[in-house]
FINU-334016 format. One record per residue (C-alpha): residue in three letters; z, x, y. Coordinates in steps of 0.1 Angstrom, whole numbers, plus 5000, padded with zeros to 4 digits. Last residue first. Example, Ala and Ser with C-alpha at 12.3 -4.5 7.8 and 13.67 -1.06 7.14 Angstrom:
<domis>
  sedren    up  east  north
     SER  5071  5137   4989
     ALA  5078  5123   4955
</domis>
This chain:
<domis>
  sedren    up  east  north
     UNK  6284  3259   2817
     UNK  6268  3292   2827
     UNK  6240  3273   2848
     UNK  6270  3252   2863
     UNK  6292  3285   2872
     UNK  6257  3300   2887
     UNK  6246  3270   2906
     UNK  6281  3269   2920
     UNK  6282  3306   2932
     UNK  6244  3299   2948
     UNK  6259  3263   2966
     UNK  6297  3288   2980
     UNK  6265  3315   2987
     UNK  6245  3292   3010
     UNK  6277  3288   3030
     UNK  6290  3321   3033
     UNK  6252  3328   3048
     UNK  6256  3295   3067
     UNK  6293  3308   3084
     UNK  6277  3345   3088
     UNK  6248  3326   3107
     UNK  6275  3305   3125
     UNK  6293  3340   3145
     UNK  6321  3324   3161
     UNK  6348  3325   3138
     UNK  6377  3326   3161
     UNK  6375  3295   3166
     UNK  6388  3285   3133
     UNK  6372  3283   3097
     UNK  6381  3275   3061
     UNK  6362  3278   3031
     UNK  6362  3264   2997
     UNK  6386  3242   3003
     UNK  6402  3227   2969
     UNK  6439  3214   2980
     UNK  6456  3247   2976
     UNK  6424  3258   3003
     UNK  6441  3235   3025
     UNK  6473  3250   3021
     UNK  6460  3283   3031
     UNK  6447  3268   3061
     UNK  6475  3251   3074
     UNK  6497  3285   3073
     UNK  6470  3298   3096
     UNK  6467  3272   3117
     UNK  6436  3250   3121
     UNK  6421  3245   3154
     UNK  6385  3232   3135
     UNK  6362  3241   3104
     UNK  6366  3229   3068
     UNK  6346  3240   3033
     UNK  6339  3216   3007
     UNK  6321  3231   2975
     UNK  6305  3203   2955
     UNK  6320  3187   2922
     UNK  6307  3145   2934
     UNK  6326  3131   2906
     UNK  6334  3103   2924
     UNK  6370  3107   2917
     UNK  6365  3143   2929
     UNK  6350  3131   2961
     UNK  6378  3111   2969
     UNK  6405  3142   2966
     UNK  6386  3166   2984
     UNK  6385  3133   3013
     UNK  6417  3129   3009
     UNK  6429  3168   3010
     UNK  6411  3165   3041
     UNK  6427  3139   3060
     UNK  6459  3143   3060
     UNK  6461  3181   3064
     UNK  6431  3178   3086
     UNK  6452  3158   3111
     UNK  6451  3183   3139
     UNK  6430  3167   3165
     UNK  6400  3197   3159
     UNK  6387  3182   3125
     UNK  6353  3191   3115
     UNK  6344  3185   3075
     UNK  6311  3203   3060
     UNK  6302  3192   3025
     UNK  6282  3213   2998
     UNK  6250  3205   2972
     UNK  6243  3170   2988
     UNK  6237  3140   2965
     UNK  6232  3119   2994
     UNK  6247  3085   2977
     UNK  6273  3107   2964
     UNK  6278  3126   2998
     UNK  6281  3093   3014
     UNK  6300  3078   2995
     UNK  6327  3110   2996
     UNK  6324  3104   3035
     UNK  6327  3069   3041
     UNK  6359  3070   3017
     UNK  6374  3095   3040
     UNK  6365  3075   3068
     UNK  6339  3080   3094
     UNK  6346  3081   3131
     UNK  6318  3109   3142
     UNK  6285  3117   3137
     UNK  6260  3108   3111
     UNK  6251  3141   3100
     UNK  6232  3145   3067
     UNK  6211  3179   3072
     UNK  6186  3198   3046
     UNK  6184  3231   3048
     UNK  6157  3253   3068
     UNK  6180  3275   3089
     UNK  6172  3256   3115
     UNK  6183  3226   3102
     UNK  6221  3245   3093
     UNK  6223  3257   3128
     UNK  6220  3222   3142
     UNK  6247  3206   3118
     UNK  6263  3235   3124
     UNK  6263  3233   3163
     UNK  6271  3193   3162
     UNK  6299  3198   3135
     UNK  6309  3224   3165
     UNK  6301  3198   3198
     UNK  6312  3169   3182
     UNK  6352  3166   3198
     UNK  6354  3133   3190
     UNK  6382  3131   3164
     UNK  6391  3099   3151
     UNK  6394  3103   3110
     UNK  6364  3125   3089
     UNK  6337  3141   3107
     UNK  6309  3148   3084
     UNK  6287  3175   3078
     UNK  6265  3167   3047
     UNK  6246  3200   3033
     UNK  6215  3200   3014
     UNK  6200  3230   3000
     UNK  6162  3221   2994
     UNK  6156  3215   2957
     UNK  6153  3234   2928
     UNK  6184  3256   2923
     UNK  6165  3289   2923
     UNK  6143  3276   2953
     UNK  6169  3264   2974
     UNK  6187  3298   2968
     UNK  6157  3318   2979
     UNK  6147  3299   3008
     UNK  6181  3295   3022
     UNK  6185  3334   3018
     UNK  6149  3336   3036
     UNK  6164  3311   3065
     UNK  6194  3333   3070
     UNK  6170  3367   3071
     UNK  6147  3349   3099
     UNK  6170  3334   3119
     UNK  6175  3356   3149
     UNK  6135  3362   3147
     UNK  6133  3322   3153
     UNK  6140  3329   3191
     UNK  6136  3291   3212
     UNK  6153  3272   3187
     UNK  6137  3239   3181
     UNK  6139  3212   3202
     UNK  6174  3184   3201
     UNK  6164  3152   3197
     UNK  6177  3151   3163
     UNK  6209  3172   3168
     UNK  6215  3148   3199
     UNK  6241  3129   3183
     UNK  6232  3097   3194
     UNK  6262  3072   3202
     UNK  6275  3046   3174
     UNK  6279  3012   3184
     UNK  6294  2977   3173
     UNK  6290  2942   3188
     UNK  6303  2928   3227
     UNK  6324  2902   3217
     UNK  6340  2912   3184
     UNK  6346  2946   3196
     UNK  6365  2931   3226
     UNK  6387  2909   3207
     UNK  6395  2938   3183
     UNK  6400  2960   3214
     UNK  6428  2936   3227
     UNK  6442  2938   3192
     UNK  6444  2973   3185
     UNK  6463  2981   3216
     UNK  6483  2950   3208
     UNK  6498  2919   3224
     UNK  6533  2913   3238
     UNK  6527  2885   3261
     UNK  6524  2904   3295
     UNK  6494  2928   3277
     UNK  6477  2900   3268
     UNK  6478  2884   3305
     UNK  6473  2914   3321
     UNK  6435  2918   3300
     UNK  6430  2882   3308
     UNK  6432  2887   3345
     UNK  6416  2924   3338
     UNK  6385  2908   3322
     UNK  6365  2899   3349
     UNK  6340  2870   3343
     UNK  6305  2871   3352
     UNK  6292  2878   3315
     UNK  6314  2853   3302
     UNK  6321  2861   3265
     UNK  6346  2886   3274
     UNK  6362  2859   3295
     UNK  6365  2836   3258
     UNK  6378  2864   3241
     UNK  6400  2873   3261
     UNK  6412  2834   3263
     UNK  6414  2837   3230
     UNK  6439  2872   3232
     UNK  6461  2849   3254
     UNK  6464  2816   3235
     UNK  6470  2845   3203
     UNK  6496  2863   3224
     UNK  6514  2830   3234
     UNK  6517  2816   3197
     UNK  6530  2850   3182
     UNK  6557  2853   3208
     UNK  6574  2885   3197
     UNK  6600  2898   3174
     UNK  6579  2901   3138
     UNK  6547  2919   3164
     UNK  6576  2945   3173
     UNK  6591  2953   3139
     UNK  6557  2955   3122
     UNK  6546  2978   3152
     UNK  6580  2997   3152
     UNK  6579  3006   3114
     UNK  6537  3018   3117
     UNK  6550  3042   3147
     UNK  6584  3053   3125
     UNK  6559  3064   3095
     UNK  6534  3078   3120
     UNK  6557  3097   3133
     UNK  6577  3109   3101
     UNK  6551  3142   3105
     UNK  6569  3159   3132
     UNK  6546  3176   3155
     UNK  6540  3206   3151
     UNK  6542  3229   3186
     UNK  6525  3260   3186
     UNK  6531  3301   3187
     UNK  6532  3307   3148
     UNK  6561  3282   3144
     UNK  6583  3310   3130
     UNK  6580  3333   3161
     UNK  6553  3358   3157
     UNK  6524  3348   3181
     UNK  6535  3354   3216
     UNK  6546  3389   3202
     UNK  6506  3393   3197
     UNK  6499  3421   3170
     UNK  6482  3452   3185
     UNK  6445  3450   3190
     UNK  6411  3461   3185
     UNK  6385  3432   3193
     UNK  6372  3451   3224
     UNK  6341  3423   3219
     UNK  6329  3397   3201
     UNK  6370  3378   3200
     UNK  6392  3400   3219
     UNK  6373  3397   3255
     UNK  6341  3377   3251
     UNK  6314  3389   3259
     UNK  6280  3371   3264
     UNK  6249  3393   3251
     UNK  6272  3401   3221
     UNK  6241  3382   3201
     UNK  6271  3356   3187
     UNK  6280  3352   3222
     UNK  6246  3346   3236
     UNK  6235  3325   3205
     UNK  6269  3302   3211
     UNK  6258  3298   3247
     UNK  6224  3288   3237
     UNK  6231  3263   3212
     UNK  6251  3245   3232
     UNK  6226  3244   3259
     UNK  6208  3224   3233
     UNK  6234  3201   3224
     UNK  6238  3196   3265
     UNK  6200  3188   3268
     UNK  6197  3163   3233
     UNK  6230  3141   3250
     UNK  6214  3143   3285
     UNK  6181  3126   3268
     UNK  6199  3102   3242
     UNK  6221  3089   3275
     UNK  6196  3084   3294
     UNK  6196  3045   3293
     UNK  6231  3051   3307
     UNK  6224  3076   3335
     UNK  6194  3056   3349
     UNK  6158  3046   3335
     UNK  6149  3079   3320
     UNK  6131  3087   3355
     UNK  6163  3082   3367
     UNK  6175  3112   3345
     UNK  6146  3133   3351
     UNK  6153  3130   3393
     UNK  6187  3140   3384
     UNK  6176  3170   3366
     UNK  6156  3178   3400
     UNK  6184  3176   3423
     UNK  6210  3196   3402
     UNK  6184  3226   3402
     UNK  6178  3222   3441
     UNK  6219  3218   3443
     UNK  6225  3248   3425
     UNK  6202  3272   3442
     UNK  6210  3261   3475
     UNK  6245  3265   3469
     UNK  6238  3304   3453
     UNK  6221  3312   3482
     UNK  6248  3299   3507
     UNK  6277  3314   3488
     UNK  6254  3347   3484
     UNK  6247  3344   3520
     UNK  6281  3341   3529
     UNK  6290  3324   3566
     UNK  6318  3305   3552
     UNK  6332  3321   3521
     UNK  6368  3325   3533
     UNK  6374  3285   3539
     UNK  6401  3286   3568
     UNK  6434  3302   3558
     UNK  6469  3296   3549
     UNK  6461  3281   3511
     UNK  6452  3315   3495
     UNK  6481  3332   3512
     UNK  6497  3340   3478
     UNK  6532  3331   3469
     UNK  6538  3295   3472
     UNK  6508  3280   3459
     UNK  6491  3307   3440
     UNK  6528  3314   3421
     UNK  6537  3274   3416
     UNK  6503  3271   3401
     UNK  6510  3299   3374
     UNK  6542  3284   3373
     UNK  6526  3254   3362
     UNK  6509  3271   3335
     UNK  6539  3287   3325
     UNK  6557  3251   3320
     UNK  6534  3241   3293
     UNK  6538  3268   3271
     UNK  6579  3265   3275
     UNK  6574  3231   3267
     UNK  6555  3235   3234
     UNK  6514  3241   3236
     UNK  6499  3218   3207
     UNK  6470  3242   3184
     UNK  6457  3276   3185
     UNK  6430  3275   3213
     UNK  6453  3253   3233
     UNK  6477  3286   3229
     UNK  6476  3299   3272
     UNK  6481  3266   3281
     UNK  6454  3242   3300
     UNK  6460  3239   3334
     UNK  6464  3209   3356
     UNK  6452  3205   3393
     UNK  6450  3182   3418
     UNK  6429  3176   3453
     UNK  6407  3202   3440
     UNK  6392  3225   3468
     UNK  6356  3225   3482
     UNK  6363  3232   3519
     UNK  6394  3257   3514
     UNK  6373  3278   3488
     UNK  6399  3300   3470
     UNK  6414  3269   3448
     UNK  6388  3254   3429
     UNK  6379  3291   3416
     UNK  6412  3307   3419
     UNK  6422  3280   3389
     UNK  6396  3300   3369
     UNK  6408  3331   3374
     UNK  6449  3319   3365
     UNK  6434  3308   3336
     UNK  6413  3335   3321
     UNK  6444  3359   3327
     UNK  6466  3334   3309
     UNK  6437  3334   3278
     UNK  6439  3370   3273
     UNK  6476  3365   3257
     UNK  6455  3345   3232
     UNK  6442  3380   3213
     UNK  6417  3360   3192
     UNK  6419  3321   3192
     UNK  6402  3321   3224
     UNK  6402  3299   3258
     UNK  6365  3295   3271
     UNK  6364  3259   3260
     UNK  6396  3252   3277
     UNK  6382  3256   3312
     UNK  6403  3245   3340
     UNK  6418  3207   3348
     UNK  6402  3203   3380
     UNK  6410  3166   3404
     UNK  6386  3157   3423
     UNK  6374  3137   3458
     UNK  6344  3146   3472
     UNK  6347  3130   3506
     UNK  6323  3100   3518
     UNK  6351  3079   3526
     UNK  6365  3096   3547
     UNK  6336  3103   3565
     UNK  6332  3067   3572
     UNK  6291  3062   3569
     UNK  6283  3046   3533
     UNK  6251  3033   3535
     UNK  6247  3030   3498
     UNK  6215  3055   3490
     UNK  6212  3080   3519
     UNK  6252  3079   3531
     UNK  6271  3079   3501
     UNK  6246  3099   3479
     UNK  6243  3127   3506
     UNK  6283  3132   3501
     UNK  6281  3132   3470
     UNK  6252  3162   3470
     UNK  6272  3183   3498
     UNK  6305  3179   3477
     UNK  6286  3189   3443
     UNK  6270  3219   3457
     UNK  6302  3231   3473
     UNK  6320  3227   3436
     UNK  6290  3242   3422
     UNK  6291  3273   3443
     UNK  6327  3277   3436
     UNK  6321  3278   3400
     UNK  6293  3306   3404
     UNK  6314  3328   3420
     UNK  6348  3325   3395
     UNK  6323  3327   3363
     UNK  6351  3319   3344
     UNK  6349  3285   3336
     UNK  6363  3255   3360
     UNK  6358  3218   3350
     UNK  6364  3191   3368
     UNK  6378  3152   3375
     UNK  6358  3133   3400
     UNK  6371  3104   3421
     UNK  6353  3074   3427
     UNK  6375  3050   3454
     UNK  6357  3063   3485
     UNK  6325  3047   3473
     UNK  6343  3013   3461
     UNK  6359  3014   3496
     UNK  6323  3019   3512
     UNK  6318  2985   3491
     UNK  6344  2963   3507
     UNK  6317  2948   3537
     UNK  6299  2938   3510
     UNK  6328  2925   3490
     UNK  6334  2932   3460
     UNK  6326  2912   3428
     UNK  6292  2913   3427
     UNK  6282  2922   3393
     UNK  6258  2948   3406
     UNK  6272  2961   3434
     UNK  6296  2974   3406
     UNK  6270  2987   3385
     UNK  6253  3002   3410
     UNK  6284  3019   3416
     UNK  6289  3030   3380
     UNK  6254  3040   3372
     UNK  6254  3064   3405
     UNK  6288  3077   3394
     UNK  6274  3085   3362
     UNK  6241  3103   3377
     UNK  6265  3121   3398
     UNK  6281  3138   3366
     UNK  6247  3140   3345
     UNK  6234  3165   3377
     UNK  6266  3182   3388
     UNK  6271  3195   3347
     UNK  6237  3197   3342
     UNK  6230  3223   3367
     UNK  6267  3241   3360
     UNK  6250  3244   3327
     UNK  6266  3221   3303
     UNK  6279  3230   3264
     UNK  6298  3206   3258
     UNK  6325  3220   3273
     UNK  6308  3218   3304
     UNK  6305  3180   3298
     UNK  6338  3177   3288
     UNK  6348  3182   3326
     UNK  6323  3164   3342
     UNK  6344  3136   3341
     UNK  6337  3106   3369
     UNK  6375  3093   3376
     UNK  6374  3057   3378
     UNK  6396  3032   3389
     UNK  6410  3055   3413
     UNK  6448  3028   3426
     UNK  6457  3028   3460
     UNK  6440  2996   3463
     UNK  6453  2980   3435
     UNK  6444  2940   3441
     UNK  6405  2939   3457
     UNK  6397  2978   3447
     UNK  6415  2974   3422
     UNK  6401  2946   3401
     UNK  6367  2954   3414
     UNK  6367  2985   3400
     UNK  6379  2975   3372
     UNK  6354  2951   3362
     UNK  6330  2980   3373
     UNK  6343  3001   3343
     UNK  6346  2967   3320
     UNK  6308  2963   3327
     UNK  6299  2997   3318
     UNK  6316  2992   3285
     UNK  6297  2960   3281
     UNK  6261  2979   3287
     UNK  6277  3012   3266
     UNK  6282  3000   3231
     UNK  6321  2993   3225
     UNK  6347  3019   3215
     UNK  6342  3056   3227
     UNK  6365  3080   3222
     UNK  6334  3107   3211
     UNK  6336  3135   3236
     UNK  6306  3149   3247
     UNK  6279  3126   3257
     UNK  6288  3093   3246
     UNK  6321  3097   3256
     UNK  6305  3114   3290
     UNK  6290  3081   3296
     UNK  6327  3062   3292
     UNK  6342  3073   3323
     UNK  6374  3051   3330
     UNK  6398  3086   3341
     UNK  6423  3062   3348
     UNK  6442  3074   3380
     UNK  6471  3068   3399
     UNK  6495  3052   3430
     UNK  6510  3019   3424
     UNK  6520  2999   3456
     UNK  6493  2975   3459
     UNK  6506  2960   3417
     UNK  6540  2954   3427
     UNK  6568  2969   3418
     UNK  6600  2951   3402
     UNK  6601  2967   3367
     UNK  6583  2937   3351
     UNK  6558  2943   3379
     UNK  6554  2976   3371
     UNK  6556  2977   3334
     UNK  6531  2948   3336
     UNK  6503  2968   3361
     UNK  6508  3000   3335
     UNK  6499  2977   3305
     UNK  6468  2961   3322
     UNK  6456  2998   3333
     UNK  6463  3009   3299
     UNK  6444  2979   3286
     UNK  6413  2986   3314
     UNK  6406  3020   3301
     UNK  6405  3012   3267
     UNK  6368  3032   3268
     UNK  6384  3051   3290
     UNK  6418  3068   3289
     UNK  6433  3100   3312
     UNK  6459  3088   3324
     UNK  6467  3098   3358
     UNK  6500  3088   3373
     UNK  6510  3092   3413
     UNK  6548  3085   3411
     UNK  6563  3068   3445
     UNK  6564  3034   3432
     UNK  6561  3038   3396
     UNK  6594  3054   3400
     UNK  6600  3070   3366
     UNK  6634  3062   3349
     UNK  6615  3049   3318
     UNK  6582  3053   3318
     UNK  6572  3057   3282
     UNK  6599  3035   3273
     UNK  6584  3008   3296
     UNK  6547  3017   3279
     UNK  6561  3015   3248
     UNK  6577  2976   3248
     UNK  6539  2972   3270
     UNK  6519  2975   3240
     UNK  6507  2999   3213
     UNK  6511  3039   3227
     UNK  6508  3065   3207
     UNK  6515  3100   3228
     UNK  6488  3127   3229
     UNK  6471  3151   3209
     UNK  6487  3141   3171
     UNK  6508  3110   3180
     UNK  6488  3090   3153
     UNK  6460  3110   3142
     UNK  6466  3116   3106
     UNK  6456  3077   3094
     UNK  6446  3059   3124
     UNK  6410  3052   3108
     UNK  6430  3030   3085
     UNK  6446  3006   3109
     UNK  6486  3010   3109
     UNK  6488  3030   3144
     UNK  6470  3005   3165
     UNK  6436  3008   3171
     UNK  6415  3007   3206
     UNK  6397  3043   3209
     UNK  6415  3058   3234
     UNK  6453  3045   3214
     UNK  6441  3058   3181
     UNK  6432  3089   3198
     UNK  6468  3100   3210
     UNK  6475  3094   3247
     UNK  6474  3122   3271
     UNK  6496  3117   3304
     UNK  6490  3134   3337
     UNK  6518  3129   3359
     UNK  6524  3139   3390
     UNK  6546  3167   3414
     UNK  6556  3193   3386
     UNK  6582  3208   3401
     UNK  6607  3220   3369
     UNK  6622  3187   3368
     UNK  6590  3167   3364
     UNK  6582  3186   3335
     UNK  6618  3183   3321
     UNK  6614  3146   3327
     UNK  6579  3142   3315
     UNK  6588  3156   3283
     UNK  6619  3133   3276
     UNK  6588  3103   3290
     UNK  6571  3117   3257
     UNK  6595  3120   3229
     UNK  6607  3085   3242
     UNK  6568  3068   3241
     UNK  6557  3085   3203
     UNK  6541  3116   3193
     UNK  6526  3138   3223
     UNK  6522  3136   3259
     UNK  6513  3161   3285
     UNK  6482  3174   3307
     UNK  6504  3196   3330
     UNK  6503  3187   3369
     UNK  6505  3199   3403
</domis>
């Protein structure tokens, strides 16, 4: 039993994991803030808002110890979920250990270590995806041979639901990863033969559950058979325990809504029946998502209902005291057969595409088109949703009406005090033995058949950085940027939806003499793509003209950009909670380059946030509970007709 917890720096973090641990939660699930997944430390400028903001910074092994202090590494079982700096935190954890007096076969955990569904859905991505795949089976090996205890990789499925996945695509790109991974690590040859069932048995999944409660159990059962066949038919793999699906469920956060939250606890506890009520496909761990994710930071007391909620199905119900109740069902049966024939063919399309990493434009194109048609059904009112398309008349939430509006803010001196500790800690260190160490990085990343984890351990023993192991790292294996899938994605299967949005585009473009063109950008380290992904989409079918170059730009990126561009308005995402750094910036930017365009925002923006952001020059401001994106283009087009006006009247 777990909570997803971390936030601002190592002490405020291992005082939450305390309480946590205090009030029965049995393991730890730590979030680390998205400098720290993406391989900068908290002084680089693409840090700037996000340090500590959804999950705690961590920079080398002096935070790692504070992070675990009074924690027995030896009986704790610790997922972090990290990947593309996967190995680091691995590294880190192994030198707490050991500098703590445990050794490395007696640590118990998790890194998540799926960097495919980063391309795919979630954006912490650092290095291009050959080299990232190679530090995945690098740690594999590492662990398998020296951590044996230890899930190098946890396949994540879970962001690709969010994303947009049907439960198809979901088991279909998930096992394709895990294929990719294991050939990868047959590949490079650093396991044994007779080792490799333990590199099967090894690969844990980590889950999503939405609210269709029937259908999720169904994929769960699909997914199990299908792992199962792919042990035995394609690596030989015959120990049955060995063979099990192994995962871990954190439920559906995608479904959780901004209007009327107290629905969301209901949502919750249904969708944690559905990898719970089926005694042969249930999660080996579970963490739920608070009740106000939807909002912004859950506080303690948010936290610690959703364990209760566990607590309650554990200890009260009789869900666990009987065989699995869907045995013998014919809809169970149906619906498994169903599932795993769909999941069957996509996977057949994805090794047609040469594998789950070559196909990584193709999955990315399928989920932004699913996307689309899940927000279509819910702005149609075809899907309801409780309080937000639907019964939407409603008393004021109590939940809601405290002074902090129902979420935790973090304090904003962390990244102050994160920046003084990093100057303070790189002044005190060894600076000769962490540069030996970081060249020798260098040099193993530049040996193909090397394992980095040695030198990885090494770095991390010496003192050196987050930001500067992934320095080394991007300097050996070159720059990326993953698809966006808005290009490849088809066109919209009912036009007649769009027909009175694209004749106001049509109209306004043709008064102001050009097409309407919008630049949707994604300013700081946010990954979460999938809403600038569904305007950016919306927008091009509406007939205007779309600049979207993804994630990870920086203010300054941005304001060029729309110069360069000459765009009539600018779309900013921000879903990590540093648009109050990082949009006034960019409004500010644009303004010195006399780009005078309307700028509208969209992300988990508090109320009180948002009026201060439209202070600061925002057009427009929307949340998840705006839902309806026509109504969002049609506001849109009339913030580039309003400024046509005021210029024409000038």
């Amino acid at each position: 039993m777990r909570t997803y917890a971390g936030h601002s720096d190592a002490r405020r973090s291992n005082e939450l994991y305390k309480g946590n641990l205090a009030k029965g939660q049995t393991g730890l699930s730590v979030a680390f803030d998205l400098p720290t997944q993406t391989g900068y430390d908290p002084d680089h400028v693409l840090a700037r808002g996000e340090v500590g903001k959804v999950g705690v910074s961590i920079t080398h092994k002096g935070d790692m110890h504070q992070l675990l202090d009074g924690i027995p590494l030896d009986k704790m079982n610790t997922s972090m979920t990290i990947n593309a700096t996967a190995a680091w935190l691995l590294g880190l954890y192994v030198t707490v250990a050991e500098e703590n007096g445990v050794e490395r076969d007696k640590l118990t955990g998790t890194t998540q270590n799926d960097i495919i569904k980063e391309y795919l859905s979630r954006g912490t991505y650092a290095f291009p995806p050959e080299p990232s795949m190679r530090l995945i089976a690098d740690m594999v090996a590492f662990t398998v041979n020296e951590v044996p205890r230890w899930n190098p990789t946890n396949i994540c499925s879970y962001h690709l639901q969010e994303a947009g996945a049907t439960p198809v695509q979901e088991i279909a790109y998930a096992l394709s990863t895990g294929i990719a991974v294991l050939d990868e690590v047959k590949a490079r040859g650093q396991v044994a033969e007779a080792d490799f069932p333990k590199v099967f048995g090894r690969i844990s999944f980590f889950v999503n559950a939405g609210i269709r409660l029937i259908e999720e159990i169904a994929k769960l059962r699909a997914m199990g058979r299908l792992w199962n066949e792919i042990g035995r038919e394609r690596y030989g793999v015959t120990d049955e325990k060995m063979l099990r699906f192994r995962y871990g469920v954190q439920v559906n956060s995608l479904g959780l809504t901004e209007a009327q939250p107290e629905n969301n606890i209901q949502r919750i506890v249904l969708e944690a029946l559905a990898v719970t009520l089926s005694r042969d496909a249930r999660a080996r761990a579970l963490q739920l998502p608070a009740w106000n994710e939807a909002m912004g930071l859950p506080r303690p007391w948010d936290q610690q209902w959703s364990l209760r909620i566990q607590q309650v199905l554990a200890n009260e119900t009789d869900l666990l005291e009987y065989p699995d109740v869907f045995e013998g069902s014919l809809v169970m049966d149906g619906l498994v057969e169903e599932l795993t024939a769909g999941a069957r063919a996509e996977m057949a399309v994805v090794e047609e595409h040469g594998g789950a990493v070559e196909a990584v434009p193709y999955m990315k194109a399928r989920l932004v088109e699913s996307h689309r048609e899940r927000v279509a059904r819910i702005e149609s009112g075809e899907q309801k949703v409780i309080g937000q398309n639907s019964f939407t008349e409603t008393e004021d939430s109590p939940l809601t009406a405290g002074a902090d509006g129902g979420i935790l803010t973090p304090d904003p001196e962390v990244e102050r005090e994160r920046v003084a500790a990093l100057e303070q800690w790189k002044a005190e260190r060894d600076e000769g033995a962490v540069r030996a160490t970081l060249e020798e990085l260098g040099r193993v990343a530049a040996d193909e058949d090397a394992n980095v984890m040695p030198a990885t351990i090494a770095a991390a023993k010496t003192g050196a950085t987050t930001g500067e192991w992934a320095a080394v790292l991007r300097e050996a294996f070159g720059a990326y940027r993953a698809p966006t899938g808005v290009d490849g994605a088809a066109p919209p299967g009912d036009r007649e939806e769009l027909a009175a949005i694209r004749a106001r585009v049509e109209e306004v473009s043709t008064r102001i003499g050009h097409r309407i063109k919008i630049l949707v950008g994604k300013p700081g380290l946010d990954g979460h793509s999938n809403g600038s992904e569904q305007i950016a989409l919306r927008a091009r079918d509406a007939g205007m003209e779309v600049i979207y170059q993804g994630i990870r730009l920086t203010p300054e990126e941005i304001s060029e950009s729309a110069l360069q561009e000459d765009v009539d308005v600018v779309g900013l995402s921000i879903l990590s909670g540093s648009h109050l750094e990082l949009v006034p910036e960019v409004v500010r930017r644009l303004r010195e380059e006399g780009v005078d365009v309307p700028v509208v925002v969209g992300g988990i923006i508090p109320v009180a946030d948002a009026a201060r952001l439209r202070e600061a020059g925002v057009a427009g401001v929307y949340t998840p509970k705006d839902f309806d994106i026509n109504k969002i283009m049609g506001e849109i087009v009339g913030l580039v007709e309003q400024r046509a006006t005021t210029g024409a009247a000038a």
